[in-house]
Each structure stands twice: as C-alpha cells, then as structure tokens.
N, C-alpha and C positions, 0 to 999 in steps of 0.2 A: 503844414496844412494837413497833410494824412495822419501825421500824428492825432492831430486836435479833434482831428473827426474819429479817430480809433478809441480816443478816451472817451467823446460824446456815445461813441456805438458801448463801449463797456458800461456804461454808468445807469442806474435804473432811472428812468425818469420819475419825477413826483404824481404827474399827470399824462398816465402812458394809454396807451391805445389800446388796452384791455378798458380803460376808464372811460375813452369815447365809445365804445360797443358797448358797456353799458347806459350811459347817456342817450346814446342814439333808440337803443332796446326801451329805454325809458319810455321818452317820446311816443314810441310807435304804438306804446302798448297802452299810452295814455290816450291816443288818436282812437284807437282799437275802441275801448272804453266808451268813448264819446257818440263814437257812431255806434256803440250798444246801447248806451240810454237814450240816445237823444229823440227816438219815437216817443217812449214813455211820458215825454213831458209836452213833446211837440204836439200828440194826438189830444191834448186838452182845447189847445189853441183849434185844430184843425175841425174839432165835434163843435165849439163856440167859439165863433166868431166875436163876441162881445170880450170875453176871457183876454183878446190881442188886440190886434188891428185889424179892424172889420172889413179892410179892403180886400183882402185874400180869400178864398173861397171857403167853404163851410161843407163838412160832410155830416149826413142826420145817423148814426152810426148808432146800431144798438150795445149796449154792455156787454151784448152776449160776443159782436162783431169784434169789438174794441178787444177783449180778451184773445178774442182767434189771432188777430194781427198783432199781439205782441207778444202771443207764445210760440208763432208761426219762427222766430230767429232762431229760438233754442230747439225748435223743432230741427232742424237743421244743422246747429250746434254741436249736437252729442252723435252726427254721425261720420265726424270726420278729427274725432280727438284721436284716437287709435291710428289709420292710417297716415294724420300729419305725421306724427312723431316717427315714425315707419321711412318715409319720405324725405325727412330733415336727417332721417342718420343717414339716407341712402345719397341725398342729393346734396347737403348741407343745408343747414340751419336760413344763410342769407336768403338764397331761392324760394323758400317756403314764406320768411316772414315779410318778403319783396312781393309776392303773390296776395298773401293776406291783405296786406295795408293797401295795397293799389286797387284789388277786385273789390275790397269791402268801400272805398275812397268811390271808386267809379259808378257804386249801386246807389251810395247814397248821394249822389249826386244827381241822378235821375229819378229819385224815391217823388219829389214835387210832379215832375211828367208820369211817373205810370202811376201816380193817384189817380191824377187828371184826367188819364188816359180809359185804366181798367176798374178803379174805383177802388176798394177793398180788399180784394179778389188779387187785383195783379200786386198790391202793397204786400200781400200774404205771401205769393211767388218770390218777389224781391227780397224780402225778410229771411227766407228762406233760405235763399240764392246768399245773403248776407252772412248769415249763420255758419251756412253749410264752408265758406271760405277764411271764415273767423275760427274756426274751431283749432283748425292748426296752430292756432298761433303762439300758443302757450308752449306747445309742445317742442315747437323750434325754436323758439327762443332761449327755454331752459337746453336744449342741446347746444346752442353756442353758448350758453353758461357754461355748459360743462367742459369745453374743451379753453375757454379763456380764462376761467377763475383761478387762481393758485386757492389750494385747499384752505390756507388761514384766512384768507378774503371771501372766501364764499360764503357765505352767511350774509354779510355786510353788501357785496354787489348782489346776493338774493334780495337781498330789501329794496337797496335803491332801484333795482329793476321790477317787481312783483307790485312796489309803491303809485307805478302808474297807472296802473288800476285804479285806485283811487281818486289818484290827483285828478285822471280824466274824467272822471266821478263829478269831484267838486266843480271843478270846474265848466261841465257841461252842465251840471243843475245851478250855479251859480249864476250864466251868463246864458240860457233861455228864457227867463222873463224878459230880460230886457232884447232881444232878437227877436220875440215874436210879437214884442208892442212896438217896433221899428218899423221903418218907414219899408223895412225888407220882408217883415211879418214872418210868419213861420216857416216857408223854406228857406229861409238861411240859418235853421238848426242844423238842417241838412246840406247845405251848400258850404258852410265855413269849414266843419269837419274834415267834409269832402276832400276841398281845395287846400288844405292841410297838410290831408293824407297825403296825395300824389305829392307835394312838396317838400316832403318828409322823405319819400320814396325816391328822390331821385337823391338825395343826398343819401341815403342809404347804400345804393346802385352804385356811389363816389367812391364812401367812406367804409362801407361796411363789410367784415367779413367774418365765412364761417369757422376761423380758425385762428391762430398767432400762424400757423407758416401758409396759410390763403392771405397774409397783410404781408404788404409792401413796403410799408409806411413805418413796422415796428421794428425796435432797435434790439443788434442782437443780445444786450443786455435784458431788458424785459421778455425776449422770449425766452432766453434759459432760466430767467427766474421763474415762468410761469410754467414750462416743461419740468423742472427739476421738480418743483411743489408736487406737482399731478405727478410723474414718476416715483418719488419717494414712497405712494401711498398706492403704487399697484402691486400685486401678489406676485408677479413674475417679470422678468424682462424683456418680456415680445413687448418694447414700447409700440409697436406699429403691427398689432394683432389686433385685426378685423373680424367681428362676427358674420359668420354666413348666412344664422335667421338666428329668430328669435325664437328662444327658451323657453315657450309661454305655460307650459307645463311647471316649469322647475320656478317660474316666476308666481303663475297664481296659487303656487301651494305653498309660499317661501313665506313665513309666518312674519319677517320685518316689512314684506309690502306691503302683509293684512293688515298691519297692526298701521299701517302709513295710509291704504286705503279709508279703513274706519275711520284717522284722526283727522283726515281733510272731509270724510262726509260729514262730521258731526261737527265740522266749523263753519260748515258750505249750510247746511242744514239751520244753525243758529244767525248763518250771516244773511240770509235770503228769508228769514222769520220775519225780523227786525225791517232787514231794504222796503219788505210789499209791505209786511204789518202794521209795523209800526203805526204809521201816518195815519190807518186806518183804527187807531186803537188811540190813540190819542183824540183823535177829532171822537168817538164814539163813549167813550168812558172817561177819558178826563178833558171832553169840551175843549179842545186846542188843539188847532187843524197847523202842524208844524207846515205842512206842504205850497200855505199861501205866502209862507215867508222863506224865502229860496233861500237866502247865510243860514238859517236855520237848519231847515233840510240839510244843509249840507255839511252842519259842525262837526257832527259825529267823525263822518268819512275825513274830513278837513285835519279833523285831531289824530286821525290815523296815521296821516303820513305824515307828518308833522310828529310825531312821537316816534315812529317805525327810524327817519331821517337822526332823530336826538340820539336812539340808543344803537345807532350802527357804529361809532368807533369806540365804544364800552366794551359793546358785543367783540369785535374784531380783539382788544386790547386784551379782553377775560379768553377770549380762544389761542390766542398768542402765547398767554402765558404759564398755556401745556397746566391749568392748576387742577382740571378734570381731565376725562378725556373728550371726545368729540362725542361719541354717544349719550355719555353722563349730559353734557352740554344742550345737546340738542331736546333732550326731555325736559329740562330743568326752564328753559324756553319755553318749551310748548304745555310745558304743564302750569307756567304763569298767565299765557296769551288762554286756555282752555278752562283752565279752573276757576278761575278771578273773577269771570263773568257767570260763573254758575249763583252766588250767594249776591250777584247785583240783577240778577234775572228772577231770584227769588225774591228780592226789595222792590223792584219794579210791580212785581204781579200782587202787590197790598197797597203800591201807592193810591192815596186817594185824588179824588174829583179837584181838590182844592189845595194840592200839590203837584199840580203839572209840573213846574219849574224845576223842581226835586225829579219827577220823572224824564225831563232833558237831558240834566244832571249824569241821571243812572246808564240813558241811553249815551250817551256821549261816551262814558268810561266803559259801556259793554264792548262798544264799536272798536273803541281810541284800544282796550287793552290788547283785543284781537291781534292788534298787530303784531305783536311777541312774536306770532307763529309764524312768521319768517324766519326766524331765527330756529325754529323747528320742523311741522312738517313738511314748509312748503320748501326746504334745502333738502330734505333728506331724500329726495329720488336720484341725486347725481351721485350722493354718500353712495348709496346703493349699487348703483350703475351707471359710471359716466358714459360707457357705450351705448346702454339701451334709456337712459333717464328720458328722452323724448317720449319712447316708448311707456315708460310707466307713467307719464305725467298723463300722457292720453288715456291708460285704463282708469288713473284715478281721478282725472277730469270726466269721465264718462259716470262715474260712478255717482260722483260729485253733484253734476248735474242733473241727473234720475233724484239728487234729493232734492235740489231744488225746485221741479216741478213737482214732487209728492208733500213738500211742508205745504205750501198754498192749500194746494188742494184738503190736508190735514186741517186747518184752521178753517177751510170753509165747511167742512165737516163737524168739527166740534161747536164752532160758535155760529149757531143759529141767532142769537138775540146779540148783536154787536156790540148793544150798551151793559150785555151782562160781566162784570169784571169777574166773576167766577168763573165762567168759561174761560176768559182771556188767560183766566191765572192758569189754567189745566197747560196752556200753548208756551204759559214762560216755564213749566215745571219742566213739559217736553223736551223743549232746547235745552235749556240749563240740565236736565237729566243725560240726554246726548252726549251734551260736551263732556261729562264729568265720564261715561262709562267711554267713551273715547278715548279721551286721555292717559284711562287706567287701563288699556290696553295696550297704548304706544308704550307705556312706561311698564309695561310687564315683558313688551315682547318686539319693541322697536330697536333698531340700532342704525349704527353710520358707515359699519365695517361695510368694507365690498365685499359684496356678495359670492357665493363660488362658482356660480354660472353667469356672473359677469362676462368671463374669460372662456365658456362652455362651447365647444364647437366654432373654434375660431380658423381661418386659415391666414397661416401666416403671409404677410406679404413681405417682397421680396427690396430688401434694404437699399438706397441708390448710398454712392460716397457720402453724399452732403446730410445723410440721414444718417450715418453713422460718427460723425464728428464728433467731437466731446460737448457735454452740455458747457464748459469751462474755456471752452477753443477761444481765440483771439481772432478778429475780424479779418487778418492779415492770414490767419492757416486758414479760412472756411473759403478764402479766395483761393491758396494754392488748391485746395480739396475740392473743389466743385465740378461736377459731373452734369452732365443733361438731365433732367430727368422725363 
C-alpha cells in the first residue's frame, strides 16, 4: 500500500493542480469580465423600457449621463493596478484574486438597489467602488502564474487563463438579450454574475492556491517538476531570495519593459477602437447595426478564444522543441497577433457601403488574430520578472488603460460627420499604424531573459530542512527530513 502511493506521489499526473489553478483563474477572470460589461448592455434595457420587458423600471438618462456611468469603472480601474500587484507579491496571489471576485460579485449584486435607491449618481459610486476592486486582478493572478507555470507551459496556461477575458466577453453579450426580455428583466444581468461570483469564490477559498508549496492537494512529483522548470531558468541559487522593494528605478528605464509597455498599449489601443467603435461604424457608414444581433456582436471575441484554445499545444510543442530560443519565440508571436491586423485595418477602412458582410469578415480576423499575443506580450512580464511580474503587469495595465480611455475620446475628435468613411479611415490608419510601430519596437528591443534587478536588493531568507531537500528526493526521505516550519 505505501509503495503504491509512493509511485502515485513520484509520477506527474496528466491533469495536475497546476491545471486546476488555471481553470479555476479561468473562470474567475471570465466572472471578472462579465461583471465588466454587463452595464454596457444592461443600460440600453434600463434607458428603454420597450428595448426588454417593460415591467422593470425605466431611467430618462442623458448620453451625456449614460457616458459618466460607464467610464465611472475605469475611473477606478487604473488606480489600483500598481498596488494590486504590490499586495499579491506581499500577501499572495489567492487573497488578492479571493477579494476581487467576491467585492466585485457583492457590488453587482446590489447595482439593481442603489439604482433604485441614488439613481445615477450612487451607480457612478458603485462602478467606481467595482473598478477600483477589479483592478488587481490581473495583476494577482499573472503572480500566481508565475510561481505555478513550468517555463515550457507558460505561454500555453498564459492563454487558457488570459482567454477568459473573452469567453466572459461572449458570453455576457451573448446571454443579455435574452435576461433582460425575461420574466427577470434586466437586473439579473447583474444578479446572475453576481451569484456566480461568490460561488466561484468559495471554491476558490477550497481549491485555490497562491503557490505549489501553499497546495496540499499536489503531488510531490508535479511540484519538483514545476520547481525544477522555474529553478533551471534563474541566474543564481537563492531559490528562496525575497525582494525587500521594488526596483522601480532600474524597472522604468529597463528598455525590455518599454518595449513590453508600448506593445500591450498599442494592442489595448486597437483592441478598445474596434470593442466602442466598431458597432458604431458599421451602423453609420456601412448601414448594419452588428449590436441588434448579439452571436454577431460577439463572433469576433467568440473566434478569439476559440483560436487562442487551437493554437496553445502547437505553441507549447514549437517552445519545447528548444528550435528558437524563448525571446526569438515570443516576438515571432507577437509580431503575427500585431502585424496581421495592420493590412486587414487598412482593407477595412475602403470597405464599402454594400460590402458589410466582407467588413464582419475583416473584423472577425482583426479580433480572432489578436489573439497570438499571448503567446507574446501578454507572457512576457513573468519572462522578465517572476518576482515583481504582478508588479509590471500593474504599470503596464495602467498604461494600457490611459489608452483606452484617450482612443474613444481620439475618434470622437476626429470623426465629426459619423457617416463620413474618410474620417473613419483616418481611426483604422491610427490603430493599424500603433500596432505596427509597436511591434517594431518589441522586436528591436524586447526579450524573455530575466532581468538583472529581478534579484536586485533581495534579502535572503533563511532555509528550513524540508526547503533544502533535493528537488529528486523520494516521498519516503522528505518524511525522514521534515522540520516545523
């Protein structure tokens, strides 16, 4: 019998608990997602009544209103991407994304009463209040990426976990028309989320942890294969050398974060054109309002993950087989996911009036090819810095998002006349120019090596027995070897 279980404990599983933390991260960040859009679609229903089921109440809300209250989240957004990441290296990754999903779960659950309640006004608070809790969440999450991925799978669990972005995507525009023409009407765009979330959250609080030695559940065969991966690939042997702060000197002058900053603003910046634009460029210039048909609205995003999911064991199989190296790799990604879309952003912006269908087409594959860049910039923070990678994801989440709120505002700048396709084409040259000087800058001066102030001002901690065992140790010595810790 101890035998049997000694071989089960040596042997890597298929389906190890590195793979349920990402599943679980999945989910969470799919829930995340949902309760991020689900105002954008709910406030149609809630300005007209007619639009749903006209049982639910109706607010007379101006465009100018309707705008405050659904930039009122990001307002909030971009002031807590820097300290999450801050707080996930300090506290762990679990605690931070346990906090996210629950506080953002519990706001929109009450978002139907403080309508009711403050009208406008207190939804702008809450939004707020939602934002400002959602912001970490990226940042802890990519921090328990970085201490669970083995280096040849991180690209591959970067996608399946980054992917639920999207899916939550589809899925919340997918299954809002029919919730707010229910007998439930439009606060159960907010209720279902909701009641999700916290259900999410407790199996998280079960299952979930910020590390392989914070889990219980893993065997010690998958933790040294997951240790050994990440060890192979650091510059020294303080496996358990702690930063005391952050480097943020030696970080915002270190020319592979710029070059990693730029190439997520200038994906953020074409991928938030497209999300507001689009709908509004299609209904205005090529007569075809994609927004009254929800599968529609949602193919793009829909083809995203759905492509991102196909090319993750290609991906994982071409990084395996050492035929680049990891930095060649990572450009070669992101320069397919950035560049592709530049000469289908230029085809887009001459489609005519009487080739909408061809214009789906082009947006579908702008959206669908984006997804590449998982496989590039959106890994390369933990390449960088598995220690501080919360950290960077927060300044270039921050960054990311300052473009998201300046392209809107860019296109309501330049296109004065809505129906003019000349102006429109100025907004596809932008993106499509973005991405392209983006890209030629990852790929001048991006890389995957870690960094030299990764390890900069660390103080060592002090090793207990069961931390110094061999990664190779047999389940039988790490029992004679164990210490309190």
């Amino acid at each position: 019998m101890v035998l049997n279980q000694s071989i089960k404990e040596t042997k890597l599983p298929i389906f190890g608990r590195r793979h349920v933390q990402c599943l679980l991260l999945f989910f969470g960040v799919s829930l995340i997602y949902a309760m991020r859009v689900n105002l954008s679609i709910a406030i149609v229903a809630m300005m007209d009544k007619n639009a749903s089921n006209p049982d639910f109440p109706e607010y007379k809300w101006s465009e100018q209103t309707k705008s405050r209250v659904i930039s009122s989240f990001f307002c909030g957004y971009i002031f807590t991407q820097v300290p999450g990441g801050n707080l996930a290296r300090r506290f762990g990754g679990k605690v931070m994304v346990l906090f996210t999903v629950t506080s953002s779960s519990i706001l929109a659950i009450l978002t139907p009463l403080a309508v009711s309640i403050g009208d406008w006004w207190l939804l702008c608070v809450l939004r707020f209040l939602q934002g400002l809790g959602q912001g970490s969440t990226m940042p802890a999450s990519v921090t328990i990426l970085a201490k669970w991925a083995p280096v040849e799978e991180r690209s591959s669990l970067a996608t399946y976990l980054f992917s639920g972005a999207q899916f939550g995507t589809v899925v919340m525009l997918g299954s809002s028309g029919a919730l707010a023409s229910s007998s439930l009407g439009w606060p159960s765009i907010f209720y279902i989320p909701g009641m999700c979330g916290l259900c999410w959250a407790l199996i998280w609080l079960w299952l979930g942890a910020s590390s392989p030695r914070d889990c219980k559940a893993i065997t010690l065969a998958e933790r040294n294969h997951i240790e050994t991966s990440l060890n192979a690939h650091k510059k020294d042997d303080h496996e358990h050398e702690m930063p005391t702060k952050v480097p943020w000197r030696k970080i915002i002058t270190s020319p592979p974060f710029l070059a990693l900053l730029v190439a997520q603003s200038g994906y953020t910046w074409a991928f938030w054109t497209l999300l507001t634009q689009i709908p509004s460029y299609m209904n205005s210039v090529l007569h075809k309002d994609i927004k009254s048909n929800a599968l529609l609205s949602s193919l793009p995003y829909l083809t995203m993950v759905i492509l991102g999911f196909i090319c993750c064991p290609f991906v994982r199989a071409f990084e395996e087989s050492k035929v680049v190296s990891t930095t060649t790799s990572r450009k070669i990604f992101n320069t397919i996911g950035q560049w592709v879309p530049v000469p289908t952003f230029i085809w887009l912006a001459y489609v005519s009036a009487d080739e909408s269908d061809l214009a789906v087409v082009l947006l579908t594959v702008t959206v669908a090819i984006s997804s590449i860049t998982h496989f590039g910039w959106q890994v390369n923070h933990i390449d960088l810095s598995p220690h501080f990678s919360g950290t960077l994801v927060g300044l270039t989440n921050t960054a990311a998002n300052i473009m998201s709120i300046i392209a809107p505002l860019v296109v309501g700048y330049i296109v004065t006349d809505p129906t003019s396709s000349q102006q429109w084409r100025i907004i596809f040259f932008i993106a499509g120019g973005y991405n392209f000087i983006a890209n030629s800058l990852f790929l001048a001066f991006g890389s995957a090596e870690m960094q030299p102030w990764h390890n900069d001002e660390v103080k060592v901690q002090e090793l207990h027995p069961l931390n110094e065992v061999s990664l190779v140790a047999k389940p039988a010595d790490v029992e004679k070897r164990k210490a309190p810790v």
